[in-house]
N, C-alpha and C positions, 0 to 999 in steps of 0.2 A: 802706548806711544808716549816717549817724554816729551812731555811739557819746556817748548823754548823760550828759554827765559828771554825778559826784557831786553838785556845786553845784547845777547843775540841778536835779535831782532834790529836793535838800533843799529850793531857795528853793521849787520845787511842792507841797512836801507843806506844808511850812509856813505859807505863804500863804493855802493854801485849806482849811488844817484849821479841822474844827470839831468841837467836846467832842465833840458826839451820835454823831460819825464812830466815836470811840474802842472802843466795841463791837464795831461791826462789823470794824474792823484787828484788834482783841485775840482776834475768833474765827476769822479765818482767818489767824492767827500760830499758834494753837493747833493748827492743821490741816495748819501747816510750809507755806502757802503763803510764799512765797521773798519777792516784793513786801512780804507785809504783816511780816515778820518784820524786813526793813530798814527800813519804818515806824517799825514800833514803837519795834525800839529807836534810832531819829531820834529820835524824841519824848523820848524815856527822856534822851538825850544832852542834847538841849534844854530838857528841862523842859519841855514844851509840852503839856498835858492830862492832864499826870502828875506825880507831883516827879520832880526830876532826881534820876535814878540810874543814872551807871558802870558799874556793874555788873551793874544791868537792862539796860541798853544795850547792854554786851559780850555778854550772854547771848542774845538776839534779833538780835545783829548774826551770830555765829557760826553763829546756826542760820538764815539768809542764806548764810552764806560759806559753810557746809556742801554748799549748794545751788547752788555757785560764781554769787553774786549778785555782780558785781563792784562795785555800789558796797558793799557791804558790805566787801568787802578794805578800800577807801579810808577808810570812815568809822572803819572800828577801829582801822587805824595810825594817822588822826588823835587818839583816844582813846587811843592806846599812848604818843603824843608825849608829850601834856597833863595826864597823870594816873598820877603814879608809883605811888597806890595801887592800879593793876590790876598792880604788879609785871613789868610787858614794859618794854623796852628799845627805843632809835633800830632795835637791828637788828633786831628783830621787827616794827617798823614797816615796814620798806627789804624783809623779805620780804613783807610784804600788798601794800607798795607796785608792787614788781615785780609782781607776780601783775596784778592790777589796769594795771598801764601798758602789761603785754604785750597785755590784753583790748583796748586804747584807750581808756580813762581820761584825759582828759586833766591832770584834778585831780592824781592820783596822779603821772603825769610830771613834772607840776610841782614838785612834793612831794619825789621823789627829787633831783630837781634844787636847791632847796634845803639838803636833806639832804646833799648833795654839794658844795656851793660854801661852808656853814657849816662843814661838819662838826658830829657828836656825841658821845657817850660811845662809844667803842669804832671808832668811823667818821671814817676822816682825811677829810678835804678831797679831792674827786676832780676838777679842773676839765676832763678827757677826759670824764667821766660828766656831770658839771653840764652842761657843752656840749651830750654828746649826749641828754639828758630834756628842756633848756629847749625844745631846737630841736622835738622829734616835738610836747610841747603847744602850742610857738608855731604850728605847722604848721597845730594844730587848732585855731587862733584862740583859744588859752589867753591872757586881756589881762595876766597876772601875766608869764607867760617870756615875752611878746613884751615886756614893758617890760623883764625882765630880762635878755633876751638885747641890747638894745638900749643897755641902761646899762653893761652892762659891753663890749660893744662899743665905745662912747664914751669909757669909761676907758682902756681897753687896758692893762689890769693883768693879769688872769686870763687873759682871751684878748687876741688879736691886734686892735689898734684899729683900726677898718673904716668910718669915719666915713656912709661911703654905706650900709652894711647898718646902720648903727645909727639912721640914722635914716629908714629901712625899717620897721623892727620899731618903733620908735618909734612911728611914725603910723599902723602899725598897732593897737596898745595901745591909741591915742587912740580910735581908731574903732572898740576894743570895751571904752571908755567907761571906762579905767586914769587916773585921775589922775594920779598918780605919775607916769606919761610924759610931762604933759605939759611939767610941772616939767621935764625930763631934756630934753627937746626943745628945749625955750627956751633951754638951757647951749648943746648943742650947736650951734642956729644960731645962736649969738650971735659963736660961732668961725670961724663958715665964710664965705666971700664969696659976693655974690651971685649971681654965674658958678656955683661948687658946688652952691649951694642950687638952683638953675635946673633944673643937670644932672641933682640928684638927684631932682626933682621929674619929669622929663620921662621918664628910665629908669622909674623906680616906674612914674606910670603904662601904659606901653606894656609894662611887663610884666603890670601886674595882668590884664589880662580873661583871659594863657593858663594863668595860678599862682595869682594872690592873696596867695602868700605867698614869694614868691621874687622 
């Protein structure tokens, strides 16, 4: 069964939350059920039928993560990232993150993976890491590392320039609805001839139906 990433998760709570709901998450968060304790503090993060508050959030995300809730891993090193006053750091982030990327996460893989190809305070730039997080979320139809495993494939700065894998991961990104790619797509065949583009087009599909993503 695939592992639903974080995003998921959030665009579902949030979407179909309603005030009246609030009770009943706020009494089985009380009860340490795991679900509603990463609810809650969602809501808390978002402001959404509460005032936003960090540090309601961390508090309700942790007693989740206590209960190894793996998106809770992912939403508090997001909240470690974005808000210096919970006093945590990039690399307390890179430790939830891993936790969470090893579950399959896909969010989180990807996360590490920019964490890696940025760098942060304390965290050099890792492009062997970046490489290997972009690829496990692209795998999982992550549409962020398949555009960025796709653009910097096209570059060929960080990594090795693969014109045919980049625009692979490219048109995969498209087809899980990445703008950004497409922008990046349209560089790339602007470069290529129509013989290439053919090729590339003819490989991709006769691999899709035994990978999808290879």
């Amino acid at each position: 069964m695939p592992q639903i990433s974080t995003t998921e998760q959030l665009h579902q709570l949030l979407s179909e939350f309603k005030k009246e709901q609030l009770p009943i998450i706020e009494s089985a968060a009380q009860r340490d059920d795991a679900s509603a304790c990463f609810n809650l503090g969602a809501l808390y993060a978002n402001g959404r039928g509460v005032k936003q508050d960090t540090r309601q959030a961390r508090e309700w995300l942790q007693r989740a993560q206590q209960q190894d809730y793996t998106a809770a891993y992912t939403l508090l090193g997001w909240l470690y990232l974005n808000d210096s006053s919970l006093g945590k750091t990039p690399g307390d982030a890179i430790e939830l993150f891993l936790h969470a990327a090893e579950a399959g996460d896909s969010d989180a893989q990807c996360s590490l993976g920019d964490l890696y190809q940025e760098g942060a305070s304390g965290i050099e730039p890792n492009p062997q890491a970046m490489l290997q997080w972009y690829t496990r979320a692209a795998q999982s139809h992550h549409p962020k590392a398949q555009y960025m495993l796709g653009k910097l494939m096209a570059e060929g700065r960080v990594v090795t320039q693969n014109d045919e894998a980049a625009f692979q991961w490219l048109t995969l990104a498209i087809m899980n609805q990445s703008e950004p790619a497409q922008r990046e797509l349209a560089m790339l065949t602007s470069r290529l001839t129509k013989e290439e583009l053919e090729q590339y087009k003819q490989r991709m599909m006769a691999q899709m139906p035994h990978s999808g993503t290879h």
